[in-house]
C-alpha angles and dihedrals in degrees: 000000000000116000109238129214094236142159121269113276123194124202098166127028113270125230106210105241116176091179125127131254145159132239144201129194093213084197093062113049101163085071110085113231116271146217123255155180123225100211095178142355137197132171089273112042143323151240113249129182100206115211100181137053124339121183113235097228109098104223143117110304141185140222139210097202117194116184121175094041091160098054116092082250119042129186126241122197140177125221155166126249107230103168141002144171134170122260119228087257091066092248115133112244117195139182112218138184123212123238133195098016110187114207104265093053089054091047085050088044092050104056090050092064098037079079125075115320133209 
């Protein structure tokens, strides 16, 4: 399946982010990891502005998402790539859904967007 440039499309309420964190494209090691923002998060999924590799075929990816990478614990979490577009800055910015949440990652997820959402 082809990724497509869409509007944004929100299934559950988004809670605005702005922190740092890093990615993977586990099916493309010979990408190096990246930097990245997390511009928003919700229990389903998140906004990130990637600021590292991104494969030029335009098909389904995935994501291997850490936040809190400077916590003595951070998450890890793996996602789909649903939608994407470039900024005007030239940065990728793509829209995920997680995927095989264990408990303790939706608890985490949860209380994120218990706060205030977007």
């Amino acid at each position: 399946m082809k990724l497509r440039k869409t509007q944004q499309r929100r299934k559950t309420p988004r809670r605005s982010a702005g922190w740092h964190g890093s990615y993977t494209l586990p099916r493309h090691p010979e990408l190096a990891s990246g930097q990245c923002r997390v511009l928003d998060v919700s229990k389903a999924g998140a906004g990130l502005e990637l600021y590292g590799p991104w494969p030029r075929q335009q098909q389904d990816h995935e994501l291997l998402v850490r936040l809190r990478e400077d916590d003595d614990e951070p998450i890890e979490l793996r996602a789909t790539v649903r939608n994407w577009d470039m900024t005007k800055f030239g940065f990728v910015r793509v829209g995920v859904e997680f995927t095989a949440l264990r408990a303790e990652e939706a608890d985490f997820l949860s209380s994120l967007t218990e706060q205030a959402a977007v």
